[in-house]
N, C-alpha and C positions, 0 to 999 in steps of 0.2 A: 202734525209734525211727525216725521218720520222719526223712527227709534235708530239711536247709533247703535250698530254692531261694536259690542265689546270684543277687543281682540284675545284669540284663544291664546294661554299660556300653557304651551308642552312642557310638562315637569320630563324632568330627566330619568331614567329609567332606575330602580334603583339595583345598585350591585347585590348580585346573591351571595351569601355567605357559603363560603367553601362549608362543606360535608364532613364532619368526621372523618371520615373514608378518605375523600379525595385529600384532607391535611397530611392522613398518614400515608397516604402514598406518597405525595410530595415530599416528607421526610424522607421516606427510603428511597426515594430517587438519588436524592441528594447524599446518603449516605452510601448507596453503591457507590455514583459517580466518585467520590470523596475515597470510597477504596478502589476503583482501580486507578484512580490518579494518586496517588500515595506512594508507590512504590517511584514514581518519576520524580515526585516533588522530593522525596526521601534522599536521591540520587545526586539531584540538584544540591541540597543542602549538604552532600558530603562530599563535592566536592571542593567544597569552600574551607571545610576542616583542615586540618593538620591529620599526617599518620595514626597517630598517638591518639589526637579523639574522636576519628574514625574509627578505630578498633577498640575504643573503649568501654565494658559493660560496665554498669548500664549505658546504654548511648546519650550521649550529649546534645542537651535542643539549645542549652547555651553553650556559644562557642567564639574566637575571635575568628573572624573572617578571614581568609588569607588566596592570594593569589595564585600560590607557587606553583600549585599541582597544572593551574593552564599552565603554565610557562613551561613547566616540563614538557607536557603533553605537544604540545608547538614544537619544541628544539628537536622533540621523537621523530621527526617526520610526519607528522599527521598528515601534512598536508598532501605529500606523497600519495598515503592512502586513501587520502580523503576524494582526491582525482581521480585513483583507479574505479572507485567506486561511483562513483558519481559516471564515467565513460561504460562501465559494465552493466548498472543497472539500466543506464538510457538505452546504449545500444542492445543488450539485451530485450526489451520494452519493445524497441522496434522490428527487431525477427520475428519475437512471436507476433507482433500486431501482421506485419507482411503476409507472416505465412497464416498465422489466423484466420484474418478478415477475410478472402476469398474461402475457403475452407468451411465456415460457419454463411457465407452466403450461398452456397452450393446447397446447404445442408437445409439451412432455412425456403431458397425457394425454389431448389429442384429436388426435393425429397424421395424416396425410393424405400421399398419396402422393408431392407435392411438400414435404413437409418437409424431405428431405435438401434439395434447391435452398434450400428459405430457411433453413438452418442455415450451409448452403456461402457464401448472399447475406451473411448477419448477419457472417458470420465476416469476408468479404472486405473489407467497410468497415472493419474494425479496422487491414486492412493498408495501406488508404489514407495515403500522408505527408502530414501533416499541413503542410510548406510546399507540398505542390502544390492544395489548398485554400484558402492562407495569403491569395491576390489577389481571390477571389470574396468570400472572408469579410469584408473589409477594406469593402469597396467596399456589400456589403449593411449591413451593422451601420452605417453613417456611412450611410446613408438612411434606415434605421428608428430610427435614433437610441438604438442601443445598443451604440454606439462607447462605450468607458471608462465600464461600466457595471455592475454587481453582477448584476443581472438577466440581461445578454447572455452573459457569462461563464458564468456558472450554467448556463443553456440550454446552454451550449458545450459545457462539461465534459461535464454530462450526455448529452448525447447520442455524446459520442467513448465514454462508462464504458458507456453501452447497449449495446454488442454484448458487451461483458465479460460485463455481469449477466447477458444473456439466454441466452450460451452456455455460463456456470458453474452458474445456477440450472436450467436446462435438465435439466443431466448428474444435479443432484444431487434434482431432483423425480422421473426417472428409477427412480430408487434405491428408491424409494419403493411399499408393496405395495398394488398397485392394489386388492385386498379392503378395504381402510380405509376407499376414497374409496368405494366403491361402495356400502358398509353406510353410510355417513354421506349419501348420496345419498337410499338407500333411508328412512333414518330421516328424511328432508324437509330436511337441511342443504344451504344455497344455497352459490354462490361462495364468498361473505366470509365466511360461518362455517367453512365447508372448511378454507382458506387461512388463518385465523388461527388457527384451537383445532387443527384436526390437521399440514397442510401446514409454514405456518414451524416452528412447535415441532421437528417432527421432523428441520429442515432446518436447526436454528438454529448448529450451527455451518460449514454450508455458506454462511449466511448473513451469520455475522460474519467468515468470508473475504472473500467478495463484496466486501462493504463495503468491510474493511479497505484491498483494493488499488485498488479506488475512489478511496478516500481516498489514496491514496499517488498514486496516478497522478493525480490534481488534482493533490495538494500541489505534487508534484516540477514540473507542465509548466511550462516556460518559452517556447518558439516562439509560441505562443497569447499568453499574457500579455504578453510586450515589444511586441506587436504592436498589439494590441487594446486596452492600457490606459494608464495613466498615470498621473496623480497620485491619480485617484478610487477607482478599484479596482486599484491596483497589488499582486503579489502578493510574496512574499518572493524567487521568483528574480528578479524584478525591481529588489528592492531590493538583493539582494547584486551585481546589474553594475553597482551603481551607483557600484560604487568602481572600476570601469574606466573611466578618464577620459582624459582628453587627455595630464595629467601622467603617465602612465604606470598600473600595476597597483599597487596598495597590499594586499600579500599578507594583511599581519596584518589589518587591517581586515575584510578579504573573509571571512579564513577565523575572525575572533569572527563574524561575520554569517551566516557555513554553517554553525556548530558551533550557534547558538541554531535555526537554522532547522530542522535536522537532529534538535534534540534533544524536541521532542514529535513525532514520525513511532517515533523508535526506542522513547520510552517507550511507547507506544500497540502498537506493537510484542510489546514485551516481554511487557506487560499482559495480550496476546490471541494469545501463544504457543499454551497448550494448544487454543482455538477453533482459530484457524488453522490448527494440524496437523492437527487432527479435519477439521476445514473441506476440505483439500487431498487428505486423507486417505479421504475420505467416499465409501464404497461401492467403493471398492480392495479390501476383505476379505469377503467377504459369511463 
């Protein structure tokens, strides 16, 4: 009689016990993450206060919840400003991506012996402060008459987001295997067909980083905006100094005014996590 084959049971692997080491790291992960989000979640909770225990020492973790300060914030105009911003930082976003993208393709696959110099040049405008421009700026825009303008702004942003895009898209055109473009060359594809059927695709989430902090670095500027505008094109940080008044700081007001401002940057955020990380990520692993 033949012997039955007993069947083999795979025990399951057993889990390893985290390390000393790697527990205390995981704490202090957790406890940075926990301080730089703190100042937001802090922001959030004082808008829900009253005057009185917003500006109360010691501060108040219990409190009666209360609506008023949105309600304020809404009747202000927010939403006025909430549009201006919202058209300055997109269209902004897209100047510099236009003028960008060809610019950092030039750069990436016709390179030339002074390119380090204009990547070192592109780069160095970024570092420019922005108040040590703030008197020129001033003085040009109120001649050309795009002083408190949608359009001047626009031009503004973009061209401060320009060396971003040119030195991000750069890195990440870079990445890219020069045998592609050169078959697509060979098969009679010009620029704009390159650049949109094989180039952005390949680059597209280097692409929707780009943007993204584009987009954030509009949204957030304030130095430019108090300066340059005013009622026509005022921007959200604009409109949240605008409960810094004579009578003093009014906390809760300010901080329902930073919590809505805040709150489509983080969603948009959230949304374009996995781009983003690819995007920042992008040609670190070959």
């Amino acid at each position: 009689m033949s012997a039955v084959a007993q069947p083999t049971v795979r025990r399951a692997p057993r889990r390893r016990r985290p390390t000393p080491a790697a527990l205390a790291l995981n704490v202090l992960t957790y406890v940075v993450a926990f301080i730089v989000f703190f100042p937001i979640l802090w922001a959030v909770l004082t808008s829900f206060k009253t005057e009185a225990a917003a500006a109360s020492i010691p501060p108040k973790f219990l409190f009666h919840a209360t609506l008023d300060n949105y309600r304020t914030v809404f009747s202000a105009d927010y939403f006025l400003f909430f549009r201006n911003t919202v058209i300055l930082s997109t269209g902004s976003t897209l100047v510099a991506l236009l003028l960008g993208l060809p610019a950092a393709y030039s750069l990436a696959f016709h390179p030339s012996p002074r390119t380090p110099k204009v990547l070192s040049w592109v780069l160095s405008t970024k570092m420019l402060p922005a108040v040590g421009a703030l008197i020129p700026l001033i003085v040009i825009y109120k001649r050309v008459h795009l002083f408190d303008t949608r359009l001047g702004m626009i031009l503004l942003y973009g061209a401060f987001n320009l060396p971003l895009v040119i030195w991000m898209m750069r890195s990440f055109f870079a990445d890219l295997p020069k045998e592609i473009l050169e078959a697509a060359t060979v098969d009679g594809a010009g620029f704009l067909r390159i650049m949109t059927r094989i180039v952005l695709p390949l680059t597209a989430p280097g692409l929707a980083a780009t943007a993204l902090l584009s987009l954030i670095f509009s949204w957030n500027e304030f130095l430019l905006a108090v300066n340059l505008t005013s009622a026509n094109s005022g921007t959200l940080p604009v409109f949240i100094s605008g409960f810094m008044t004579s009578e003093g700081l009014f906390w809760a007001k300010m901080s329902a005014a930073s919590s809505l401002a805040i709150a489509p940057v983080i969603l948009a955020g959230w949304l374009a996590q996995r781009s983003l990380v690819r995007g920042l990520t992008f040609g670190a692993v070959k």
